[in-house]
C-alpha positions, 0 to 999 in steps of 0.5 A, spaced: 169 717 202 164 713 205 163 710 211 163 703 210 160 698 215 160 691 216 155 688 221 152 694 225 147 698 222 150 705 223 148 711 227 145 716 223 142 723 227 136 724 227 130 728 231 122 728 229 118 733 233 111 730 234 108 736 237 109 740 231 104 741 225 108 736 220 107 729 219 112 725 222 114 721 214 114 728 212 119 731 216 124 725 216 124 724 208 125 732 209 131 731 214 134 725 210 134 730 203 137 736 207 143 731 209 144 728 202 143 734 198 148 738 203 154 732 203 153 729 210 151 723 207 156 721 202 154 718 195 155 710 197 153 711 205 149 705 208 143 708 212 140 704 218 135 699 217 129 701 217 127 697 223 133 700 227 132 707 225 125 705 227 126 703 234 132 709 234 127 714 233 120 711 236 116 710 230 113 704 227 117 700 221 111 701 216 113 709 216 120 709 215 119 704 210 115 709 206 119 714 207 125 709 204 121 708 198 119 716 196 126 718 197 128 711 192 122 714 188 125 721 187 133 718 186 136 720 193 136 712 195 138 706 192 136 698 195 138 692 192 135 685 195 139 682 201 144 689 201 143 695 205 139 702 203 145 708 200 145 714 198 145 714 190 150 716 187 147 721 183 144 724 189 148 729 192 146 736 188 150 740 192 157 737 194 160 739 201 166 744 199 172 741 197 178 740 202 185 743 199 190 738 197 195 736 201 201 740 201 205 734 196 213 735 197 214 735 190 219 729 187 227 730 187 233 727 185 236 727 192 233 731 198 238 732 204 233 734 208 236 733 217 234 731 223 230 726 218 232 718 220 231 713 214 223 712 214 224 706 211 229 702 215 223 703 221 223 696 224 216 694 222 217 687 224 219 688 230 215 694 233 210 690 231 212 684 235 213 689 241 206 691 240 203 685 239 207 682 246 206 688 251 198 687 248 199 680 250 202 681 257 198 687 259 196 688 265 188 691 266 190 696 271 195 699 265 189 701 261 187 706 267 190 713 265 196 711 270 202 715 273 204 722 269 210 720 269 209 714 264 209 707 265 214 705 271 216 699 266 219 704 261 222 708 265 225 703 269 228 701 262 230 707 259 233 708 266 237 703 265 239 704 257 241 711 259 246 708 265 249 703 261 249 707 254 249 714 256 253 714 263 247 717 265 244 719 273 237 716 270 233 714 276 226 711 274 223 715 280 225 722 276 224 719 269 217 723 265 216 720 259 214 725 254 210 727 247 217 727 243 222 734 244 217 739 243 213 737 248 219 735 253 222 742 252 215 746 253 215 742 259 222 743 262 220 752 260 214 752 263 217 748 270 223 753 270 218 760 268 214 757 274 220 757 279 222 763 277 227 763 270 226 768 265 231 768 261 233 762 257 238 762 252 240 757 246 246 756 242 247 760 236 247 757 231 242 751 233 234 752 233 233 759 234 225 758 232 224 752 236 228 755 242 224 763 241 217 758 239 217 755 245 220 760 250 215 765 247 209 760 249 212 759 257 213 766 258 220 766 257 225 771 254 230 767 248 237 769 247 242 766 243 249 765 246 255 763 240 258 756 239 265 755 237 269 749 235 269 747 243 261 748 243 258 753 247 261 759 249 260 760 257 263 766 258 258 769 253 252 766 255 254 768 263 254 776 260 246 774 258 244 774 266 240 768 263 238 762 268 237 756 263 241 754 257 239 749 252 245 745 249 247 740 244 254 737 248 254 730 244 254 732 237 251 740 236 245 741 231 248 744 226 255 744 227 257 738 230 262 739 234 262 736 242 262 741 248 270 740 249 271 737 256 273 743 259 267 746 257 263 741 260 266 743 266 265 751 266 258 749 265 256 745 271 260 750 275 256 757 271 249 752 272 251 752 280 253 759 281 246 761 278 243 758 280 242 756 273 239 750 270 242 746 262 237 743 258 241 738 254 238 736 248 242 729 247 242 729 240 244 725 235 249 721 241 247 714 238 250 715 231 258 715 231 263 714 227 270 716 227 270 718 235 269 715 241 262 715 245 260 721 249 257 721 255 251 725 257 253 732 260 246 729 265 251 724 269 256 729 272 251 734 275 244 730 275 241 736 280 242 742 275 242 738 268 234 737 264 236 731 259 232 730 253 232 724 250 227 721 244 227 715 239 225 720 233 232 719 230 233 712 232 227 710 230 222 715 227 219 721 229 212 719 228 212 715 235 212 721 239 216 718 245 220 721 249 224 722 256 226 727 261 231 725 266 229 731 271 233 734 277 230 732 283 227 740 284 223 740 277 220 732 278 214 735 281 213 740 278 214 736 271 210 730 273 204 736 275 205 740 268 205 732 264 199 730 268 195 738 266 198 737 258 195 730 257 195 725 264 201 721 260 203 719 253 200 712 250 201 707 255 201 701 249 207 704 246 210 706 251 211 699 254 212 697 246 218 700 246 221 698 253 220 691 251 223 692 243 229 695 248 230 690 253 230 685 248 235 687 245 232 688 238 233 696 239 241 695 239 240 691 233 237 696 229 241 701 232 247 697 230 244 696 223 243 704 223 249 706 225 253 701 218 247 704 213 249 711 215 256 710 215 255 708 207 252 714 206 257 719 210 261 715 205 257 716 198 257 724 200 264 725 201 266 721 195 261 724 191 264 731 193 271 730 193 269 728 185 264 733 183 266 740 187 273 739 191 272 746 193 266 744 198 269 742 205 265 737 210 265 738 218 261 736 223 262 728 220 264 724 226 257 722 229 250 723 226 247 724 220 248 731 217 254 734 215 256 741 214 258 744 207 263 750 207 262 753 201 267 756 197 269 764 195 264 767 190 259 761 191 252 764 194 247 760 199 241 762 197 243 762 191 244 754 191 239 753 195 235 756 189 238 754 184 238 746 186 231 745 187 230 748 180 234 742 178 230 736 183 235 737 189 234 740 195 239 743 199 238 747 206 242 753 208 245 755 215 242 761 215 235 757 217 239 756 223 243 763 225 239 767 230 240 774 225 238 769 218 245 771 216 247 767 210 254 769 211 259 764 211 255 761 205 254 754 208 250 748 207 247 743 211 246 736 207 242 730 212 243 723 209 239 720 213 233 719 209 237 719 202 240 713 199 247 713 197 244 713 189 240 718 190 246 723 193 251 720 188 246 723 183 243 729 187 251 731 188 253 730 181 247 734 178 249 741 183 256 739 182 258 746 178 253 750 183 258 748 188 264 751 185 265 744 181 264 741 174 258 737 172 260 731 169 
């Protein structure tokens, strides 16, 4: 699509050699063909005034107008008393190739896809308000690449939330605003394979390929350790000789469950005789339903525990902002490989979010969440216990994703296929088994960014898929 310019004339590149043998009017009617004819002035483009191209290039405005007038004679150029000269829409003989569509998500009846918010529930309004205030009452020294570790108003804030929400040891000092997970997690590998970790390993079932992905690209070796109904299995993970382990304790991605107390305290004790280190990811911990909240794993051993924390499900994945809460021996080597990735995260949003949180307006949409997800939670297992009574539901105390056991004789792969065909989209468990096994058949249905309609219809249209009958 052309560019379309208001005011400004705009900046074209173009060179004129007056040493050489050809007439200057010759050789710029022959550089502007060239640009139309290959695409890189678009039908419709506004070219400079030919007293701006004139001054730009050191030529007379007499020449550049005569080459305007032969390029319009031949077709490439268009003019119209009082408006600019364009480039014809005719005149592009040899188009640019043409860039391959955008890979469309195709259109379903309901698509239970996890670890995805409800988009459309983005607090427009009042992030708007935030930018708009942190804009207003920005100081000029915040336009300056500032301190690695991100604005000292946000972490101040997120500091304190984390105290007052999480039970978190969260010092300010210690707090590294990030680029979302990926980007925290990446960090966190590279600081531990600087001090010497070579193992990690992460919890099965749970994220093999992000674990491998980013273990591989700090130099690090991945294994998985299993997950049982208390979480993760210390005593395997002590067999593996790993040095760090990443872990879900508030609510395990997929399974659901939270790291049993005792648990909890055997992996402090693991960290501390290994001279080991735990990466929590604090997943899911803002959305609970039929339990009450878990403290983070971070608040009872702060000098052995990297906690991860991101606003991509409370509020959209698209902010890209995060935070590390970090043990005072990784701070430094943290805050160096934050300043070496990218010198800090934006500051304008970070200091959005802080005034959205010290506001109160993120506890408000926080609590706004928590109703609208419990309705869909609802809408599933009413919808399942209607359709395919066969289908069991687990990990529903927090979240917004649930796990579906499937009954005797019934496939995951086979499900998962055989829905999409019909417009739903089902997930299987095995995506998240470090083996790929699809045994035991089990689905992972997120209700985060379906409507309650949508999974009454979704559920109803698979219901025989899932050992049930279709209405």
């Amino acid at each position: 699509m052309a560019v379309q310019w208001a005011g400004l004339s705009p900046e074209l590149l173009l060179t004129v050699d007056r040493d050489g043998g050809e007439r200057l009017c010759a050789q710029l009617e022959g550089q502007l063909r060239d640009a139309i004819r290959s695409g890189r002035l678009q039908a419709g483009e506004r070219l400079p005034s030919s007293r701006e191209l004139a001054r730009v290039l050191g030529l007379s405005r007499g020449l550049v107008q005569d080459c305007y007038a032969q390029l319009q004679a031949e077709g490439y150029l268009v003019t119209r008393v009082g408006s600019a000269t364009r480039v014809a829409a005719c005149a592009q003989v040899e188009p640019p190739p043409a860039a391959p569509p955008p890979h469309a998500r195709p259109r379903l009846i309901a698509d239970f896809r996890h670890g995805v918010p409800d988009l459309a529930s983005f607090p427009l309004a009042d992030w708007l308000w935030a930018t708009r205030e942190a804009a207003r009452t920005m100081p000029t020294a915040e336009f300056d690449y500032g301190d690695p570790r991100g604005s000292s108003a946000l972490r101040e804030v997120v500091a304190g939330y984390l105290r007052r929400v999480r039970g978190a040891a969260a010092d300010p000092a210690r707090t590294v605003v990030c680029s979302g997970y990926a980007q925290g997690l990446s960090l966190t590998l590279r600081a531990l394979a600087r001090g010497g970790v070579r193992v990690v390993a992460y919890e099965d079932p749970g994220g093999p390929a992000t674990a491998t992905a980013a273990a591989e690209a700090s130099g690090l070796t991945a294994v998985p350790v299993p997950v049982d109904e208390a979480g993760v299995d210390v005593r395997a993970l002590d067999a593996t000789g790993a040095r760090a382990v990443i872990v879900t304790p508030a609510h395990q991605w997929p399974r659901g469950v939270v790291l049993a107390p005792a648990r909890r305290h055997e992996l402090i004790e693991w960290a501390e005789r290994r001279d080991a280190y735990v990466i929590e990811d604090d997943y899911d911990a803002e959305f609970r339903y039929d339990r009450e909240p878990v403290g983070a794993l971070q608040g009872l051993a702060a000098d052995r525990v990297i906690s991860i924390g991101t606003v991509s499900k409370s509020l959209a994945p698209a902010l890209r902002l995060g935070w590390l809460l970090c043990p005072p021996a990784l701070t430094e080597p943290l805050t160096d490989l934050k300043r070496i990735a990218d010198r800090g995260s934006p500051a304008l949003d970070q200091l959005a979010l802080a005034r959205l949180i010290e506001s109160g307006r993120y506890d408000r949409h926080l609590r706004r969440m928590r109703t609208t997800y419990s309705a869909r939670r609802t809408a599933l297992v009413s919808s399942l216990a209607q359709h395919a009574p066969a289908v069991r539901l687990s990990g529903l105390a927090a979240g917004f994703h649930a796990v579906a056991h499937l009954p005797s004789g019934v496939e995951e792969r086979a499900v998962v296929a055989e829905a999409r065909d019909r417009g739903v989209g089902l997930y299987g468990m095995s995506a998240c088994r470090s083996s790929g096994a699809a045994s035991p058949d089990r689905l992972v249905l997120g209700f985060g960014d379906v409507t309650e309609r949508a999974i009454v219809e979704g559920i109803a249209a698979v219901a025989d898929l899932l050992g049930g009958v279709s209405p």
